[in-house]
Structures are given as C-alpha cells and as structure tokens.
PDB file of N, CA, C and O in Angstrom:
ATOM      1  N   UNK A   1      13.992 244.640 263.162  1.00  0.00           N
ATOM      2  CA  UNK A   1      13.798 245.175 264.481  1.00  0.00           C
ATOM      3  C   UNK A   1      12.524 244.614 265.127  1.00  0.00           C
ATOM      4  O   UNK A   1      12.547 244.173 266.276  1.00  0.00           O
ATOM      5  N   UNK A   2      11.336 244.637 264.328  1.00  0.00           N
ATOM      6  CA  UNK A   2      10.114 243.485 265.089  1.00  0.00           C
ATOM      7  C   UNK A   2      10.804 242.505 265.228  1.00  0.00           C
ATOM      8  O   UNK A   2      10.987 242.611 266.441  1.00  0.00           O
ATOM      9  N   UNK A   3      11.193 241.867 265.024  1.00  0.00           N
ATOM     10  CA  UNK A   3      11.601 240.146 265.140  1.00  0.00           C
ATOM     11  C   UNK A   3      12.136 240.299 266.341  1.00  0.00           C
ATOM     12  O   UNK A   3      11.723 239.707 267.338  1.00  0.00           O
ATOM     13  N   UNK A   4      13.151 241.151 266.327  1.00  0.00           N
ATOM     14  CA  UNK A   4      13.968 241.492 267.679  1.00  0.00           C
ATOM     15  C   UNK A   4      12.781 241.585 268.872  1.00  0.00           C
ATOM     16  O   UNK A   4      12.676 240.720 269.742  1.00  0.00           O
ATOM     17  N   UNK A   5      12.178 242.395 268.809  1.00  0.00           N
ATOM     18  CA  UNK A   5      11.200 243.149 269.891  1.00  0.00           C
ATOM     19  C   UNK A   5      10.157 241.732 270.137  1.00  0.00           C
ATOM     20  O   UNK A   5       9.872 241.350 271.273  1.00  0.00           O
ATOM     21  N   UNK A   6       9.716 241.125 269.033  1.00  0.00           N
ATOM     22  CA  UNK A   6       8.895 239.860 269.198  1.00  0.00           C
ATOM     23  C   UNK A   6       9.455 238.519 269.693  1.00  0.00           C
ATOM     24  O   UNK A   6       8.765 237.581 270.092  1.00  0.00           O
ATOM     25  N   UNK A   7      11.057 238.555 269.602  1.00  0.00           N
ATOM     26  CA  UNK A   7      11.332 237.153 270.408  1.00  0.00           C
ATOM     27  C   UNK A   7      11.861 237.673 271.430  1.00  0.00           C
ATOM     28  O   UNK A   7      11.991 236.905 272.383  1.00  0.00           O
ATOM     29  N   UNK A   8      12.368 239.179 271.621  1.00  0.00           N
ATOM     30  CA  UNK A   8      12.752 239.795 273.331  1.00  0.00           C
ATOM     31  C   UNK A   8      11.322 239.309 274.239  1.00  0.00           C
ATOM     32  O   UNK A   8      11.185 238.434 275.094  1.00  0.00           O
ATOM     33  N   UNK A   9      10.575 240.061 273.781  1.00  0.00           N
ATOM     34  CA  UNK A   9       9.346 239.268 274.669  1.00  0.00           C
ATOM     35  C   UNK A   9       9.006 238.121 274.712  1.00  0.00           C
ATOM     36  O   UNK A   9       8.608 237.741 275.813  1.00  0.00           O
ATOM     37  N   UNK A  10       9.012 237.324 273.814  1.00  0.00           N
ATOM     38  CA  UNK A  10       8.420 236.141 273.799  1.00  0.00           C
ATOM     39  C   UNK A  10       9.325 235.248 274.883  1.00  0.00           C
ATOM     40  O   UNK A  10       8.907 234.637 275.867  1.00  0.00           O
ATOM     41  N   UNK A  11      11.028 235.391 274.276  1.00  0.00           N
ATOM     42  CA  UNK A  11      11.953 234.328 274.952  1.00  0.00           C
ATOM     43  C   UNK A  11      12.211 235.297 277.050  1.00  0.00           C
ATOM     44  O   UNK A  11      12.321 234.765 278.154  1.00  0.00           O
ATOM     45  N   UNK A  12      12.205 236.268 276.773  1.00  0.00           N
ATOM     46  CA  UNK A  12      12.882 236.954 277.582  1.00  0.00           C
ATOM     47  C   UNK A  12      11.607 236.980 278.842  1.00  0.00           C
ATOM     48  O   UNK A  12      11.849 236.522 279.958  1.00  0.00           O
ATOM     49  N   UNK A  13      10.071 237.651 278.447  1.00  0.00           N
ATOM     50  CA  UNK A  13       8.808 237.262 279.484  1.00  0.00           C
ATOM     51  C   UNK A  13       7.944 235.755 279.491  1.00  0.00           C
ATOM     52  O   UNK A  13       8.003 234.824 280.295  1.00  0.00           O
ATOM     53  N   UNK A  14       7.241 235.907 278.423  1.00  0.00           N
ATOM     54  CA  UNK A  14       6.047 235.128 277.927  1.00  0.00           C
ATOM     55  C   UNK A  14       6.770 233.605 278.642  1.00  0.00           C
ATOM     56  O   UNK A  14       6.506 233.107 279.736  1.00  0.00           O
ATOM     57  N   UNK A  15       7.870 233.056 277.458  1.00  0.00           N
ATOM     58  CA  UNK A  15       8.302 231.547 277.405  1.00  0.00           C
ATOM     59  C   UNK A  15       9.455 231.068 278.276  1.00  0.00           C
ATOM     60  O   UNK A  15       9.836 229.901 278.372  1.00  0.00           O
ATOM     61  N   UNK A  16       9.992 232.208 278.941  1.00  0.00           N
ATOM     62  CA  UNK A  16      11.669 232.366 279.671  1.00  0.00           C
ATOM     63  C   UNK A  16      11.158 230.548 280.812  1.00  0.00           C
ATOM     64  O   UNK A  16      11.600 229.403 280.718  1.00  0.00           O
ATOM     65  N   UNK A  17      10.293 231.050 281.566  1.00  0.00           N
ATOM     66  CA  UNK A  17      10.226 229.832 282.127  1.00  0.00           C
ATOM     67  C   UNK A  17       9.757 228.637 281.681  1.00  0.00           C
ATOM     68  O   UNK A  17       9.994 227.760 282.512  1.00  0.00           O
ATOM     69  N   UNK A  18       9.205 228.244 280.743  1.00  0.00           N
ATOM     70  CA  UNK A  18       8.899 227.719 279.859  1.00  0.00           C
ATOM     71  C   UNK A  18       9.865 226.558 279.070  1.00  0.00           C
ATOM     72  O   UNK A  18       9.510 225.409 278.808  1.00  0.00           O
ATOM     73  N   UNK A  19      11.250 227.209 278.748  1.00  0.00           N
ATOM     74  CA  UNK A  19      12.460 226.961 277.990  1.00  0.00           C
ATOM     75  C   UNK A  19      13.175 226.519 279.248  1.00  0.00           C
ATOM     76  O   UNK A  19      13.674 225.396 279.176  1.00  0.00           O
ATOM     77  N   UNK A  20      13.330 227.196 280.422  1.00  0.00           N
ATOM     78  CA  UNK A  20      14.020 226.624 281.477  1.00  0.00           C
ATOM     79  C   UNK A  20      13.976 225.484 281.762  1.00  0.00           C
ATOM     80  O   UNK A  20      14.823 224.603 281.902  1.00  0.00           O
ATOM     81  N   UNK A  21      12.368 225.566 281.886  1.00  0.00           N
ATOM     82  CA  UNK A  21      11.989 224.453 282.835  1.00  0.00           C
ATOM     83  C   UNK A  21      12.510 222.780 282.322  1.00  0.00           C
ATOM     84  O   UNK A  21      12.964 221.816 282.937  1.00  0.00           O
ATOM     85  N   UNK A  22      12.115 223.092 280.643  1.00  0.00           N
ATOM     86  CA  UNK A  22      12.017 221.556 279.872  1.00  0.00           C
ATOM     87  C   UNK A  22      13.263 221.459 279.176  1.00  0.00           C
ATOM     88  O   UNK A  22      13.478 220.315 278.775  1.00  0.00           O
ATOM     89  N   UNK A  23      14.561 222.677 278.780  1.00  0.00           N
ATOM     90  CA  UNK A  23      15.242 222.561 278.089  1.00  0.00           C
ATOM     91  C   UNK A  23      16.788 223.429 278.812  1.00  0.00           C
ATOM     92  O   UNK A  23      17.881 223.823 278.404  1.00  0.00           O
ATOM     93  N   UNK A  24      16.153 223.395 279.864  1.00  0.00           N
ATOM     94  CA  UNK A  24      17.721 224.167 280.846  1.00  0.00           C
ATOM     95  C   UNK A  24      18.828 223.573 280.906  1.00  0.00           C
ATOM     96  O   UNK A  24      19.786 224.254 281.272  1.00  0.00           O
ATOM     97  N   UNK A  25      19.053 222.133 280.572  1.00  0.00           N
ATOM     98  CA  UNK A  25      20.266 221.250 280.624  1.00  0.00           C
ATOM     99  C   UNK A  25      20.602 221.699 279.109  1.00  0.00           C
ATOM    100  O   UNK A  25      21.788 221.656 278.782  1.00  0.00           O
ATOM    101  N   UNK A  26      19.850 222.035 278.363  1.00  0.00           N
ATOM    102  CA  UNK A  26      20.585 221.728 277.061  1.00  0.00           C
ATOM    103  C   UNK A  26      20.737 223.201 276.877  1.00  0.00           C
ATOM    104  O   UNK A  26      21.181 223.463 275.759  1.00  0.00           O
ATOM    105  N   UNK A  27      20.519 224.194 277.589  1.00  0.00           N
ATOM    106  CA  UNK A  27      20.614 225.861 277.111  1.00  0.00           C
ATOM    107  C   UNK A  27      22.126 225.807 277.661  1.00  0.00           C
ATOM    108  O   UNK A  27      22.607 225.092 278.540  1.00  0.00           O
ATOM    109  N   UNK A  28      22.883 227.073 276.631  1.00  0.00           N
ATOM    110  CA  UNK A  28      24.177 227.662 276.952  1.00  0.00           C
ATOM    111  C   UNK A  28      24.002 228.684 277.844  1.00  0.00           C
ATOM    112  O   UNK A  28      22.832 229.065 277.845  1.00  0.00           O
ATOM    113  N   UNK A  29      24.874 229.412 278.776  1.00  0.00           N
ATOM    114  CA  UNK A  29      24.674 230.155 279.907  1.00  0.00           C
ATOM    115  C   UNK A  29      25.078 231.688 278.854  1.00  0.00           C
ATOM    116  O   UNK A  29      24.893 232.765 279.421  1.00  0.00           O
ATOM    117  N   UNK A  30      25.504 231.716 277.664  1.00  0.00           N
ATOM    118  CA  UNK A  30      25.866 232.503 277.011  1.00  0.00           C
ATOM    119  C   UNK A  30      25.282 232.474 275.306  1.00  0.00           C
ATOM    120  O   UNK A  30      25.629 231.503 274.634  1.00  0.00           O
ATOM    121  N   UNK A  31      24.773 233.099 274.924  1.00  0.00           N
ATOM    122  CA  UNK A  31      24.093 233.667 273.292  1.00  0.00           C
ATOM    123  C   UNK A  31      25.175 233.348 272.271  1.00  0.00           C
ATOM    124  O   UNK A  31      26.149 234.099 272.324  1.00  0.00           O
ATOM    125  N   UNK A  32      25.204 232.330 271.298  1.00  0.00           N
ATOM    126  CA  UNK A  32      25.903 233.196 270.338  1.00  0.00           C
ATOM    127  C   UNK A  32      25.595 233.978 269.588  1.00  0.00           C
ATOM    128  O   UNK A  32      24.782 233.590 268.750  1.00  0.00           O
ATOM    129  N   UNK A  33      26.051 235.393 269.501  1.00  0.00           N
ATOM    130  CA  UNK A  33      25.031 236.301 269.063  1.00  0.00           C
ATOM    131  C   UNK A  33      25.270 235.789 267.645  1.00  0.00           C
ATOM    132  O   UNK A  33      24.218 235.357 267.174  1.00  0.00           O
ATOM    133  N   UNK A  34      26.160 235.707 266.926  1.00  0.00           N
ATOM    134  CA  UNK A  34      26.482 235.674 265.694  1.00  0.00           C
ATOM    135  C   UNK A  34      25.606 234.527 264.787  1.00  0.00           C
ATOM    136  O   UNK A  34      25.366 234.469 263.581  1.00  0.00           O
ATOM    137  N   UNK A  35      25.325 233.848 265.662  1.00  0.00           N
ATOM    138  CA  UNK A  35      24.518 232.745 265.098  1.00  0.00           C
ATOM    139  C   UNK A  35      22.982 233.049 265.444  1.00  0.00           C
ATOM    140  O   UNK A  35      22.209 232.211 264.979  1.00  0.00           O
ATOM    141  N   UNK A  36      22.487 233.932 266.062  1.00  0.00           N
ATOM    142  CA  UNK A  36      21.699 234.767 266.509  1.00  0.00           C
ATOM    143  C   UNK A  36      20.924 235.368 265.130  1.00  0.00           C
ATOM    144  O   UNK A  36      19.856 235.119 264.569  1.00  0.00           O
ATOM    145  N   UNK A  37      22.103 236.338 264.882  1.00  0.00           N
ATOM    146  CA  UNK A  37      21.922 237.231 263.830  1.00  0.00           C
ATOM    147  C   UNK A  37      21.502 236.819 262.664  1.00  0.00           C
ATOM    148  O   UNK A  37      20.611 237.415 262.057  1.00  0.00           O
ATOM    149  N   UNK A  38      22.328 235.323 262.031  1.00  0.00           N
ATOM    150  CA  UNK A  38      22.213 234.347 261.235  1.00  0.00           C
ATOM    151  C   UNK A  38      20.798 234.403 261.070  1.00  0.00           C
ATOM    152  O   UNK A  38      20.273 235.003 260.133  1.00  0.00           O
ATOM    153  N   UNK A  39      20.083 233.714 262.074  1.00  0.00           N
ATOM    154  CA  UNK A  39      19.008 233.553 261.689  1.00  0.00           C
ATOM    155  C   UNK A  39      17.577 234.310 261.612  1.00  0.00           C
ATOM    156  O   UNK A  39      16.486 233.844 261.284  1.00  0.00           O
ATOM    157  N   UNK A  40      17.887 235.500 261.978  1.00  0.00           N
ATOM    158  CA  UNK A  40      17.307 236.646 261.798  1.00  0.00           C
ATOM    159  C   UNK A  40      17.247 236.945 260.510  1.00  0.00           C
ATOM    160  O   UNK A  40      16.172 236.956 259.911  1.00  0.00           O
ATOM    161  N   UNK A  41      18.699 237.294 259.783  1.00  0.00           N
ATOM    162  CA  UNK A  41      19.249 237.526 258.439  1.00  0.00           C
ATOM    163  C   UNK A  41      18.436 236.689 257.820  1.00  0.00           C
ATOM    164  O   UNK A  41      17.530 237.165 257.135  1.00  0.00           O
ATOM    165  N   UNK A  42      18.644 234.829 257.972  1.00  0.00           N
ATOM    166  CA  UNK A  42      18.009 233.889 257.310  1.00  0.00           C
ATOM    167  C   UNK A  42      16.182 233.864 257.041  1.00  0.00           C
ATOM    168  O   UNK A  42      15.638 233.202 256.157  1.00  0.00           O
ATOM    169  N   UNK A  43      15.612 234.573 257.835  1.00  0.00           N
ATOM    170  CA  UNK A  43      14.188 234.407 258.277  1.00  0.00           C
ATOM    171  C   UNK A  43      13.518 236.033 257.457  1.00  0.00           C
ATOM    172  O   UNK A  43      12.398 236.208 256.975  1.00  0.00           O
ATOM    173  N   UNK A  44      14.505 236.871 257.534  1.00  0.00           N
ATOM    174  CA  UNK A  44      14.031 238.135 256.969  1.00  0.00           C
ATOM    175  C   UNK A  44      14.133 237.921 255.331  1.00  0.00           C
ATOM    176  O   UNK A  44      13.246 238.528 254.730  1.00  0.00           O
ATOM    177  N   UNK A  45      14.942 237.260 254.592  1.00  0.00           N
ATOM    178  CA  UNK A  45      15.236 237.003 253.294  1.00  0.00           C
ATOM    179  C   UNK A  45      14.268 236.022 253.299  1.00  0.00           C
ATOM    180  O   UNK A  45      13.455 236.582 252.564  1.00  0.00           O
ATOM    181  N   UNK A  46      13.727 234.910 253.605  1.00  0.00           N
ATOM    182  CA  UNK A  46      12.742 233.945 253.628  1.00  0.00           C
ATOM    183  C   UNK A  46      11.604 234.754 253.430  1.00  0.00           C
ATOM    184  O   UNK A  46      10.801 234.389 252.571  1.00  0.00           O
ATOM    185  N   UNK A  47      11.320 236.119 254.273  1.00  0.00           N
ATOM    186  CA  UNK A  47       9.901 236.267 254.558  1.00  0.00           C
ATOM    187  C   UNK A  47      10.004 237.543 252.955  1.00  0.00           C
ATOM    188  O   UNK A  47       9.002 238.014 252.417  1.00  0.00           O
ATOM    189  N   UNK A  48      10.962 237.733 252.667  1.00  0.00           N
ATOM    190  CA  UNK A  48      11.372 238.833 251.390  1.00  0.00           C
ATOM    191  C   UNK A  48      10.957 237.983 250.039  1.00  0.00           C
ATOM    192  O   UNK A  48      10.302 238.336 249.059  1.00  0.00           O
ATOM    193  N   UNK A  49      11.445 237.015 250.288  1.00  0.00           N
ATOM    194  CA  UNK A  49      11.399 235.684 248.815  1.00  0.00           C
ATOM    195  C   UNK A  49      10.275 235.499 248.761  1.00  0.00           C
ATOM    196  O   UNK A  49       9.835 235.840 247.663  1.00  0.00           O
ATOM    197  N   UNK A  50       9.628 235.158 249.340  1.00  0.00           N
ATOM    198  CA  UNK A  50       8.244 233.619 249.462  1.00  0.00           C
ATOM    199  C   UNK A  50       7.291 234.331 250.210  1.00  0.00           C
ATOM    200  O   UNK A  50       6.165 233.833 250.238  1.00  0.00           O
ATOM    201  N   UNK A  51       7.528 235.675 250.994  1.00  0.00           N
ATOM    202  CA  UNK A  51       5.854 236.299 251.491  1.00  0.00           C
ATOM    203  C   UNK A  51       5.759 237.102 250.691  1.00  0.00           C
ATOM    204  O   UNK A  51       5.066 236.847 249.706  1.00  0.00           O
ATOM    205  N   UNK A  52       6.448 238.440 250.811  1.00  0.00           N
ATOM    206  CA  UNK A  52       6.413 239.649 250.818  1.00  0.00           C
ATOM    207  C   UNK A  52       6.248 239.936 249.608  1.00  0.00           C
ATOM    208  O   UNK A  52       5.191 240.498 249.322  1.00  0.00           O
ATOM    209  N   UNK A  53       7.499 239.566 248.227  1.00  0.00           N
ATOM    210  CA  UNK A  53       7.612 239.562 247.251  1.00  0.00           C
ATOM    211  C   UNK A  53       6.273 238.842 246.165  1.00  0.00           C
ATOM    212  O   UNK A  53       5.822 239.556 245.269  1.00  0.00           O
ATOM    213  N   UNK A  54       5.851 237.724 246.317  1.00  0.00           N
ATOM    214  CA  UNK A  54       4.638 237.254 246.151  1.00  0.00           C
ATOM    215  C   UNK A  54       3.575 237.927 246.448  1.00  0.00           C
ATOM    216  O   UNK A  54       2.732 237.765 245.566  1.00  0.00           O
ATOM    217  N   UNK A  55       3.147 238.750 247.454  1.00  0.00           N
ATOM    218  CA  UNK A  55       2.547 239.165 247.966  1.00  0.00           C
ATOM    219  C   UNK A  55       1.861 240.897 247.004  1.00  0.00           C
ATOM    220  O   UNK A  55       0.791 241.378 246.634  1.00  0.00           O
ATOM    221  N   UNK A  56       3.428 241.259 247.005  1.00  0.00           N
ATOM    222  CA  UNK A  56       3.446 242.478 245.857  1.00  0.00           C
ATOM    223  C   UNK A  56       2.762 242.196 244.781  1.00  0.00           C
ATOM    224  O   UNK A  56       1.632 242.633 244.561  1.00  0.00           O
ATOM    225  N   UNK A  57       3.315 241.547 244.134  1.00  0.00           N
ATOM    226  CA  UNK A  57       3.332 240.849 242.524  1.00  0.00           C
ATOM    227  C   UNK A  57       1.990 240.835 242.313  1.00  0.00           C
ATOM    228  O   UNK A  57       1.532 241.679 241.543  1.00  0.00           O
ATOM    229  N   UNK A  58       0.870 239.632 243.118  1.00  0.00           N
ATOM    230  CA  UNK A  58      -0.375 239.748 243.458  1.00  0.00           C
ATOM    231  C   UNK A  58      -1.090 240.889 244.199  1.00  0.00           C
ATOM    232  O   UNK A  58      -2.307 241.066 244.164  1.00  0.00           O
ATOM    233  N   UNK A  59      -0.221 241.633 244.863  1.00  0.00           N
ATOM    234  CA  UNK A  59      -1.177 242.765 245.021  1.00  0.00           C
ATOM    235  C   UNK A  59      -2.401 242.286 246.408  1.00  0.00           C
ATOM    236  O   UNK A  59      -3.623 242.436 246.401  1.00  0.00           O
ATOM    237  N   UNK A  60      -1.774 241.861 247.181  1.00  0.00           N
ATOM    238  CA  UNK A  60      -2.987 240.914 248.287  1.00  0.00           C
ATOM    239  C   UNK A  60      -2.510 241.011 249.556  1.00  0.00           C
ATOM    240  O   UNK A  60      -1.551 240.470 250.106  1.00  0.00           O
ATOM    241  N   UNK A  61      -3.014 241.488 249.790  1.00  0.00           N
ATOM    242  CA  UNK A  61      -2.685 241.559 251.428  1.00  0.00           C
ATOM    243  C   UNK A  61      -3.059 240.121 251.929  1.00  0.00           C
ATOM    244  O   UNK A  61      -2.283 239.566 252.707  1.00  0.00           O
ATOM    245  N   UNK A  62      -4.758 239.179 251.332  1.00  0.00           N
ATOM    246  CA  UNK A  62      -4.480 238.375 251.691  1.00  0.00           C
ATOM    247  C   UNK A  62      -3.575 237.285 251.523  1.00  0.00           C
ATOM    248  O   UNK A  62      -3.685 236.261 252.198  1.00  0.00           O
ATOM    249  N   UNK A  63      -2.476 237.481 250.461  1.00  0.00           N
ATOM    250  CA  UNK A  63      -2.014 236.407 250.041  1.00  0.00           C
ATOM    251  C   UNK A  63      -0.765 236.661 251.178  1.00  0.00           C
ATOM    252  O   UNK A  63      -0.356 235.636 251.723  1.00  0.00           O
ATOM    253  N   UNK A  64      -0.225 237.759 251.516  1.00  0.00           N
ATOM    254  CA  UNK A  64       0.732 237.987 251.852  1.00  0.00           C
ATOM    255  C   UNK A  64       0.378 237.722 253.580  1.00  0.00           C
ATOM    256  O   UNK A  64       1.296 237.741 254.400  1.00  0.00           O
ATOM    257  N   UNK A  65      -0.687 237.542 253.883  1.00  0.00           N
ATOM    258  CA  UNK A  65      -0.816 236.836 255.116  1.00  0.00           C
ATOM    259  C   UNK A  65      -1.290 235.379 255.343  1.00  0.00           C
ATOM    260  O   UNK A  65      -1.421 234.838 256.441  1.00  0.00           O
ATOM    261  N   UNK A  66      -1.583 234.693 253.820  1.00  0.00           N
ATOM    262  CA  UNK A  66      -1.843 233.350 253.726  1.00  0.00           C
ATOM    263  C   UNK A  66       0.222 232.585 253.685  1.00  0.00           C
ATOM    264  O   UNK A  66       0.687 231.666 254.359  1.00  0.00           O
ATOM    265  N   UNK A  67       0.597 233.054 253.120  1.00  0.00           N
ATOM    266  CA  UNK A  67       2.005 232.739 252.857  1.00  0.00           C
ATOM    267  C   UNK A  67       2.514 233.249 253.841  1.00  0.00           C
ATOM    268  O   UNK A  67       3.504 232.581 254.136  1.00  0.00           O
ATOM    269  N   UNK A  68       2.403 233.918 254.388  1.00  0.00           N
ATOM    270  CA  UNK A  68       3.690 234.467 256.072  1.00  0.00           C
ATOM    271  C   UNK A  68       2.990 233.459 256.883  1.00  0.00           C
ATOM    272  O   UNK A  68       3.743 232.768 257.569  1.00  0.00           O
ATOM    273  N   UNK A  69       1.782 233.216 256.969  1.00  0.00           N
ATOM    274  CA  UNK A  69       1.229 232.181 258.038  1.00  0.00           C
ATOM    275  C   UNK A  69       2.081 230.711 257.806  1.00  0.00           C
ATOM    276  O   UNK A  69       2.733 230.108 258.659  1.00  0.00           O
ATOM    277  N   UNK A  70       1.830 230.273 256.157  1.00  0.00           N
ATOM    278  CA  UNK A  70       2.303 229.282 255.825  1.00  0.00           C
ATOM    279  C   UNK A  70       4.141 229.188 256.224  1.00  0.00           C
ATOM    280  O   UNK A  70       4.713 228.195 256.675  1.00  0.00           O
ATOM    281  N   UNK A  71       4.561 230.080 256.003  1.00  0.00           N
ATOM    282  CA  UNK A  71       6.276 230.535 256.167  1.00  0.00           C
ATOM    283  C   UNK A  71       6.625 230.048 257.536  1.00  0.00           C
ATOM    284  O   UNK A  71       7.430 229.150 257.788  1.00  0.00           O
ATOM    285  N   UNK A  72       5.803 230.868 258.539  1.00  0.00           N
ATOM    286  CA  UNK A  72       5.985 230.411 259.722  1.00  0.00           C
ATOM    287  C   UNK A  72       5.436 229.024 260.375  1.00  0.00           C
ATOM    288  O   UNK A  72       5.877 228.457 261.375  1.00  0.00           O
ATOM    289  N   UNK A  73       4.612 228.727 259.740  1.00  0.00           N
ATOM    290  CA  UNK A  73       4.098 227.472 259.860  1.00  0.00           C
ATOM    291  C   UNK A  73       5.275 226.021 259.509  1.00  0.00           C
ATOM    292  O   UNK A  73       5.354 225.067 260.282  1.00  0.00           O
ATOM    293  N   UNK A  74       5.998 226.118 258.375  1.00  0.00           N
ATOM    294  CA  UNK A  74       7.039 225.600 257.897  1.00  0.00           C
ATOM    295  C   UNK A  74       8.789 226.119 259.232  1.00  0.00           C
ATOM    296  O   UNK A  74       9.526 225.472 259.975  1.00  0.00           O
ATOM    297  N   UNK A  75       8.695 227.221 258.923  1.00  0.00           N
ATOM    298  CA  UNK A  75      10.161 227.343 259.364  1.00  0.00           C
ATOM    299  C   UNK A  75       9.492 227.213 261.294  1.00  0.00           C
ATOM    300  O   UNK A  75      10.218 226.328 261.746  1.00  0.00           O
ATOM    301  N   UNK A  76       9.104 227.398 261.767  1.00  0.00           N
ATOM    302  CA  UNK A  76       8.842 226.477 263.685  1.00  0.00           C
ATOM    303  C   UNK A  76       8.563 225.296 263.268  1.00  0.00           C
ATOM    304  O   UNK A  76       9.370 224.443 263.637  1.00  0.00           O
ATOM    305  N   UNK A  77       7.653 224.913 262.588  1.00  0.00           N
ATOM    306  CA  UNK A  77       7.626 223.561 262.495  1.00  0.00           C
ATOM    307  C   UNK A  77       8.861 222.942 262.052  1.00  0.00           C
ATOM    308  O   UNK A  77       8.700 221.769 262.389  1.00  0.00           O
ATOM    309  N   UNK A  78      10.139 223.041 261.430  1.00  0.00           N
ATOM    310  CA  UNK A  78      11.029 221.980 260.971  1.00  0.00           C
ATOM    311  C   UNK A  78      11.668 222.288 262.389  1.00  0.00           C
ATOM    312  O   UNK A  78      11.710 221.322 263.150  1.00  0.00           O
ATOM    313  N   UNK A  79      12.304 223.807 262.980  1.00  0.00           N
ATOM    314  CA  UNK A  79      12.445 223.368 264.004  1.00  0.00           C
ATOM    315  C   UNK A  79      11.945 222.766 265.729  1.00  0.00           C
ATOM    316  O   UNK A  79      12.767 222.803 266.644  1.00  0.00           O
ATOM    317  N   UNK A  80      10.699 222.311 265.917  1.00  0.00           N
ATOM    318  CA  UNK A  80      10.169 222.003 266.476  1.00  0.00           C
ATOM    319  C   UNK A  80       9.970 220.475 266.621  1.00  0.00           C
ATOM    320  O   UNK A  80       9.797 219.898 267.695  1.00  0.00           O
ATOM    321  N   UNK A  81      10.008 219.995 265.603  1.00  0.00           N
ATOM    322  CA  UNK A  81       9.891 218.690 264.683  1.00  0.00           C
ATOM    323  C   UNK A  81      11.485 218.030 264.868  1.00  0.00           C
ATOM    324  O   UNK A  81      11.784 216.869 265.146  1.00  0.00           O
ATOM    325  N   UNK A  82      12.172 218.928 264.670  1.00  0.00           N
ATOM    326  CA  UNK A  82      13.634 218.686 264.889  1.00  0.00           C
ATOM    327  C   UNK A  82      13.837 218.159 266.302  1.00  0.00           C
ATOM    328  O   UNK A  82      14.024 217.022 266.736  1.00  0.00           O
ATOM    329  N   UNK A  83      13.737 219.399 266.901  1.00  0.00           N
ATOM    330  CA  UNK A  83      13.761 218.875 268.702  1.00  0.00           C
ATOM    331  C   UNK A  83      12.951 217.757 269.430  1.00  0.00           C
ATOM    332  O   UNK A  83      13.232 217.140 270.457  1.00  0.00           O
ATOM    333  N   UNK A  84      12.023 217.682 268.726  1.00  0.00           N
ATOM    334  CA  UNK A  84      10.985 216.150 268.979  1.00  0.00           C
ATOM    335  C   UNK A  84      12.226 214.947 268.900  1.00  0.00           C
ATOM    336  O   UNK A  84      12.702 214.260 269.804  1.00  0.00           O
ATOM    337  N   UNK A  85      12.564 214.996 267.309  1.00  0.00           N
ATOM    338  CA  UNK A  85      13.307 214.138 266.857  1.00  0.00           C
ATOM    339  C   UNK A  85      14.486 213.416 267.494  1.00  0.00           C
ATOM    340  O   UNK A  85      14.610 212.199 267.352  1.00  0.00           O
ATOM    341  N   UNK A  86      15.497 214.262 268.308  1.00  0.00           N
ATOM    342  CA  UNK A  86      16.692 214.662 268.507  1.00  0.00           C
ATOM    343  C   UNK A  86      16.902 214.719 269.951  1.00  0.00           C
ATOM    344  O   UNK A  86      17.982 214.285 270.352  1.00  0.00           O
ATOM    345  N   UNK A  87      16.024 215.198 270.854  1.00  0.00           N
ATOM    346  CA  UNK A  87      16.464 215.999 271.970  1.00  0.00           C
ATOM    347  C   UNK A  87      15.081 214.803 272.784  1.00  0.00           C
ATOM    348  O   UNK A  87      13.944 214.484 272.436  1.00  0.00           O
ATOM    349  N   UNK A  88      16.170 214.370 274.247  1.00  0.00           N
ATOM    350  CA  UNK A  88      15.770 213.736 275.718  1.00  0.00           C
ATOM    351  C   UNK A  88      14.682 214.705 275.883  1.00  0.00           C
ATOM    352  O   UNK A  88      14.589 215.924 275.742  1.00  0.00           O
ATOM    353  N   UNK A  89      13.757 213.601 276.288  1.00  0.00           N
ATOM    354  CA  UNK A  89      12.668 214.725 277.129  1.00  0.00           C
ATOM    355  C   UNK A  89      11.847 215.481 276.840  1.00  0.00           C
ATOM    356  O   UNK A  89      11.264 216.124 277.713  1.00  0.00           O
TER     357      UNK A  89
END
C-alpha cells in the first residue's frame, strides 16, 4: 500500500508532466493494471529477500537501509539504463 501511495504521487503530481513531456509518444492512453500489479508483487518480494530479511537476521536498521538504498539503486537503475539504451529521445 506505500508503494501504491508513493508512485500515486510521484507519477500522478510530482513527475505527471515530466513523463508527458519526454515520453508521451511512447505512453499507452490506458494502464495495464495487471502488469502493474506484477511489479509491485515483483519489488515487494525483492525488498522481503535482499532488504528486509537480511536486515532481521543482522538485527540493523542500518543495514536494512544500506541494502533498500542499494535495492533501489539497482532495480531504477536497470530500468532507467534500459530506456537510455532502447528508447528515441
């Protein structure tokens, strides 16, 4: 439900024009939600495996915010890196 609430704002106020402006030819006029969900699902088991769980084990709050930094650092960066790669403009 954060994730939800953190990319409602982010995509929906903060970046909405942002995404338009540089990537509006390539946006669908419609969500697939299902593929949506996917990666929600995909990103919450990521942050369960490799932050959270590690995080316990050690007993660290800082570790568990050195590794979610790193997590997110990895999963925007491949896709970010991707769209460099791939995508006009």
């Amino acid at each position: 439900m954060v994730f939800l609430a953190i990319d409602a704002i982010w995509l929906g106020l903060i970046a909405k024009n942002f995404y338009q402006k540089y990537m509006g030819v390539l946006m669908k006029s419609n969500i697939n939600w299902l593929a949506a969900f996917l990666v929600y699902a995909l990103f919450i088991v990521g942050l369960t495996l490799f932050v959270i769980m590690p995080g316990l084990d050690k007993k660290s709050l800082i570790n568990v915010l050195v590794l979610g930094g790193l997590f997110g650092l990895v999963a925007y960066g491949v896709y970010d890196l991707t769209n460099l790669a791939t995508l006009k403009q």
